[in-house]
N, C-alpha and C positions, 0 to 999 in steps of 0.2 A: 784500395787503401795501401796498395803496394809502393806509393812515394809520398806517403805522409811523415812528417820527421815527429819525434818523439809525442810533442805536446800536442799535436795536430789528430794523433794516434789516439793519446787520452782523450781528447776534447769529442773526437768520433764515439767512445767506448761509453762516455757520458750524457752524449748524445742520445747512444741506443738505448741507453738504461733507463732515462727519463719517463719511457712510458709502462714498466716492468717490474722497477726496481731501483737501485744506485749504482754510483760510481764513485769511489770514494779515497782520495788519500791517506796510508795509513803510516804517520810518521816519512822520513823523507825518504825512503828505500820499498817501500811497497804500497799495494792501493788492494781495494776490493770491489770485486764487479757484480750484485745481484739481479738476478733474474726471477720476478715468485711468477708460477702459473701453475703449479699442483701441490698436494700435499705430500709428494714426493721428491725431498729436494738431494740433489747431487754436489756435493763438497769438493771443490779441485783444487790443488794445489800447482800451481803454474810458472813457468818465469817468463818474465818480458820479452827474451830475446828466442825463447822458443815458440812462444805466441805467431811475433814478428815473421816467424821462418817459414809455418806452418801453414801454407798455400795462400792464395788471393785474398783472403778474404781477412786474414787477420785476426780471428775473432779466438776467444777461451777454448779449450776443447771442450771442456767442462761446458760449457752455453750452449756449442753445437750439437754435442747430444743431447744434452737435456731441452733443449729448443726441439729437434726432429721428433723426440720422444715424446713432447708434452710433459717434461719434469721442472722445474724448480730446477735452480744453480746458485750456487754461490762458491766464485772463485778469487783466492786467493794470490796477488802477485808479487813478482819480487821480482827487484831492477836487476839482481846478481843473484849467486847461489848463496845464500843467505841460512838455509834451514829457517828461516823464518823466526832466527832467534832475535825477536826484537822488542822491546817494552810496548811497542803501541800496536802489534800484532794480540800482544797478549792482555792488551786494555781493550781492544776491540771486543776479543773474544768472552772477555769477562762480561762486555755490556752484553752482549747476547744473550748468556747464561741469566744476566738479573731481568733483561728483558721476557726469558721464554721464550727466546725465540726460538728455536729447535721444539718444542712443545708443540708447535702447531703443525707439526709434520707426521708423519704417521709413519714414513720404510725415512731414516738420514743416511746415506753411502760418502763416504771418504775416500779421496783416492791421492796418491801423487805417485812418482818415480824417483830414487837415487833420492837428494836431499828431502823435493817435494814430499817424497814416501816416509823421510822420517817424519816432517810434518802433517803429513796425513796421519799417520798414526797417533802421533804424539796431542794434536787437539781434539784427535777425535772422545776424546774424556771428559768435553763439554757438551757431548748428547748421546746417555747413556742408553745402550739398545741398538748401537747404529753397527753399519756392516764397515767394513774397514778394507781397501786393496791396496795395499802397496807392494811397490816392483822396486826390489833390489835397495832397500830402505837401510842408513843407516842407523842402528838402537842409539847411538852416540858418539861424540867427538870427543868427551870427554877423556883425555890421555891418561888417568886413573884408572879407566874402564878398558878403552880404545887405544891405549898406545901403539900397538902391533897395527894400527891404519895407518900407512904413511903418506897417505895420497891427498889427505886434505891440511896439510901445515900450518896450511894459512889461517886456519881456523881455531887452532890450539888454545887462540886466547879467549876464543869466546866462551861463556860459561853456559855450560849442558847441565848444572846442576842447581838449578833454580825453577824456576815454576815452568809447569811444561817439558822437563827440561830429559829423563828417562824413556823414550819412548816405547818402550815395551811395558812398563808399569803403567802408562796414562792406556793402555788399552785393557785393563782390567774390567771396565764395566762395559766393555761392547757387546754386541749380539755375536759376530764373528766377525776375525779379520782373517784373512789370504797374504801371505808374507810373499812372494814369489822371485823368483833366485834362481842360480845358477850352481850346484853343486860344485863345479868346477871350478869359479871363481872364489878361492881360496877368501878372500877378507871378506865377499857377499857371504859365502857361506859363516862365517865365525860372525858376522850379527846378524845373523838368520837364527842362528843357534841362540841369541839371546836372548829374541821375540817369543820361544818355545813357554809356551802358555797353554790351560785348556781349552780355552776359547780361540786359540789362533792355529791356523791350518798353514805347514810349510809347506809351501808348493814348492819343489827341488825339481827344475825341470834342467835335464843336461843339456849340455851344448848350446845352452840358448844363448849366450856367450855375455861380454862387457855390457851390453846396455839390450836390455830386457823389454822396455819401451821401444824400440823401436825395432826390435822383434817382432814384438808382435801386433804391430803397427803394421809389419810387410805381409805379418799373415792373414790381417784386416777381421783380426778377432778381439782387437782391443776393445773399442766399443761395443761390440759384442758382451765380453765381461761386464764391463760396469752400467751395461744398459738391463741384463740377467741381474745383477746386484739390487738395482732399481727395482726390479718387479719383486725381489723376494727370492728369488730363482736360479741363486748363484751356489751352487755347493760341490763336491768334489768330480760329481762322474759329469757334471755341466761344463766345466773347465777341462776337465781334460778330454771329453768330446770335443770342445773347441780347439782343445790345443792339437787335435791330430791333425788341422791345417798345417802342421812345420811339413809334414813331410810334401807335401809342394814348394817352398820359399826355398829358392835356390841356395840365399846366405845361410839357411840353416845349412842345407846339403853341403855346402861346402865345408863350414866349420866343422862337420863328423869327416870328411876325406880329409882335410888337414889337419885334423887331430891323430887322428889312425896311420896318415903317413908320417908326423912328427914318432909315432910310437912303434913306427917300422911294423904296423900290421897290414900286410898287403892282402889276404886273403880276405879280412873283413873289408878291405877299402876296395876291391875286387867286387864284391858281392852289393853293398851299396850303389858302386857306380854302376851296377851293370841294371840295379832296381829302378834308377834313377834315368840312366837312360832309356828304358821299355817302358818304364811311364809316363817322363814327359819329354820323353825324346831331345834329351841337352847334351849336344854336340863335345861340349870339355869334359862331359862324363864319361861319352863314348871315345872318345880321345885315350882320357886316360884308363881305362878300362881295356884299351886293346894294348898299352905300355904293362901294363899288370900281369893281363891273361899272358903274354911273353915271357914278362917274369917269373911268373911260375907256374909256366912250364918247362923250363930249362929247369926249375925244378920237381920235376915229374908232378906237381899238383894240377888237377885241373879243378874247375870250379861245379857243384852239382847241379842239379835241375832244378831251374828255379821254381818248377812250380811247387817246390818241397820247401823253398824258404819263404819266412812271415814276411810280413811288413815290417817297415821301417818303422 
């Protein structure tokens, strides 16, 4: 599928769906792809151009797990980053709701990333009971709310305050949602802070840096989560037993030594690299690691016995 041009793309995606489920135009900016095969269905929120990117095959990820898993899918697309704020998104989801359709499913899971994750959140209030993941999700655009976001401009005119339009208040009737974030990144964290609800679990994982999908995409625990979500199975010590995969992913490793030498701690960045190197033996760690231990030793510190220091 990797030189098919746009409509060639869609025509393939409607193709597959014919024997499963649809493919369906929704309004001139996005489409939806279902998949039914259980009563356990996976809600994704997607964009076109990350579909497109994301290996040979081209396909939802949303489909791919829920295809390997034996689940239900229904993914949601969007030609641009849209948040999906659109009138025929939101006529879709209505026909849903009068239809029942989420009523025949027994566990619903919502997911998206960055925009996708505020619209994960934000529809997910049309199947009450359902699990909710979003990665690094904006609450809203709306500059009344959100002005201190200055990253998305472009979007200023759209209106966040019409139906669907809060996304931290449309997750009031879920079973639980996982907000997940980066402490560090200053405006993730300040609409992290706005999702704080009973029901919603802030996962504040440090260093996991700008884009949190594709973190944890490298530590090949993404699926992992939302396939646990699926079975029922998703809660706090399950995540963060997955998430002690960082300490393998080199880009994580790296982002704590460039943070600690931006913050001129050489003795922590000392002790990292040298964990980093005895365990999986990475050459830039032991590089810089032998520049450090120099360093401070000409300030009389040496570093202790590591078998006295934890894990990363």
């Amino acid at each position: 599928m990797a030189n098919l041009s746009e409509s060639e793309w869609s025509a393939r995606l409607e193709e597959m769906a014919e024997e499963t489920g649809y493919f369906e135009p929704l309004g001139g900016a996005h489409s939806v792809f279902f998949h039914d095969d259980s009563p356990v269905l996976l809600v994704t929120f997607e964009t076109r151009a990350g579909i497109r990117a994301d290996g040979g095959d081209q396909l939802p990820r949303g489909y791919r797990i829920a295809r390997g898993a034996g689940f239900s899918s229904l993914t949601l697309i969007c030609d641009h980053d849209s948040w999906f704020r659109d009138p025929a998104v939101y006529a879709y989801f209505d026909r849903l709701v009068d239809e029942a359709f989420f009523e025949d499913f027994d566990r619903v899971v919502f997911y998206g990333a960055g925009p996708c994750g505020y619209a994960a959140a934000a529809f997910s209030v049309v199947a009450p009971g359902a699990t909710v993941v979003a990665l690094q999700p904006q609450a809203t655009l709306d500059p009344a709310v959100a002005g201190w976001d200055d990253r998305f401009r472009e979007m200023r005119r759209t209106s966040f305050t019409d139906r669907y339009g809060f996304a931290p208040e449309m997750l009031e009737g879920v079973g639980q949602a996982f907000i997940v974030y980066d402490p560090l990144q200053s405006l993730d964290a300040m609409h992290a802070a706005l999702f704080a609800r009973p029901c919603v679990s802030l996962m504040a994982c440090r260093n996991i840096g700008a884009n949190v999908e594709w973190m944890l995409r490298g530590m090949t625990i993404l699926d992992d989560i939302l396939i646990a979500a699926c079975h029922g199975e998703l809660d706090h010590q399950k995540f963060w037993k997955l998430y002690r995969a960082r300490r393998n992913l080199a880009r994580f490793l790296r982002q704590i030594t460039a943070r600690l030498s931006d913050q001129k701690r050489p003795y922590l960045e000392a002790l990292v690299c040298r964990n980093v190197a005895r365990r999986l033996n990475g050459p830039r760690f032991r590089a810089r690691l032998s520049v450090l231990e120099t360093e401070l030793a000409e300030q009389g510190i040496t570093l202790p016995d590591p078998a006295k220091i934890g894990a990363i």
